[in-house]
Structure formats: structure tokens, C-alpha cells
C-alpha positions in Angstrom: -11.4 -22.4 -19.7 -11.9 -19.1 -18.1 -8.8 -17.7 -16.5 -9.9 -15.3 -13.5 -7.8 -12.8 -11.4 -8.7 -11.1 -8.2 -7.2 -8.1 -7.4 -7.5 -7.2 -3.3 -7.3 -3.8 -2.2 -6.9 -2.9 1.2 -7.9 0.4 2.1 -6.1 0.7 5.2 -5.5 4.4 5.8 -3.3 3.6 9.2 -0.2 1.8 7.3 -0.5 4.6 4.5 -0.4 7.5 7.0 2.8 5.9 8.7 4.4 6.0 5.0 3.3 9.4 4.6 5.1 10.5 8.4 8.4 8.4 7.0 8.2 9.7 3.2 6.7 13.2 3.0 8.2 13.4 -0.5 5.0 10.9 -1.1 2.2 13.5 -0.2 0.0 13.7 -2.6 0.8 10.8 -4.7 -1.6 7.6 -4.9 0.6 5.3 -2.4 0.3 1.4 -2.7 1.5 -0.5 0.7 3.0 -3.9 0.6 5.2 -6.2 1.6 6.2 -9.4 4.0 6.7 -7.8 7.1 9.8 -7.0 7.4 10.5 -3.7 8.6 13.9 -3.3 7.0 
């Protein structure tokens, strides 16, 4: 049997501009956004 994995990538520029305004330090570095919501 054939084990498969998908890897999704959402390109949304909106969320990683808002990380970019909260973490300037990240400019310029590949950013990956993620999590379950939660703004804390």
C-alpha cells in the first residue's frame, strides 16, 4: 500500500502582512502562518 501526504499551502498574503506589522524582526524571512485561532 501506497502511503500519500498532502501538503496545503495557503497563500494568504493578508494574515502574513498582519505578522509582518506585529514582528518586523520577520521582514524578509520566508513566514509560515498557523494556528487554531486563538489570538493569544
Amino acid at each position: 500500500m501506497v502511503q500519500r501526504w498532502v501538503l496545503h499551502v495557503d497563500m494568504d498574503q493578508f494574515l502574513v502582512a498582519v505578522e509582518l506589522l506585529r514582528h518586523p524582526e520577520l521582514i524578509g524571512v520566508p513566514v509560515i502562518v498557523g494556528g487554531r485561532g486563538d489570538p493569544t
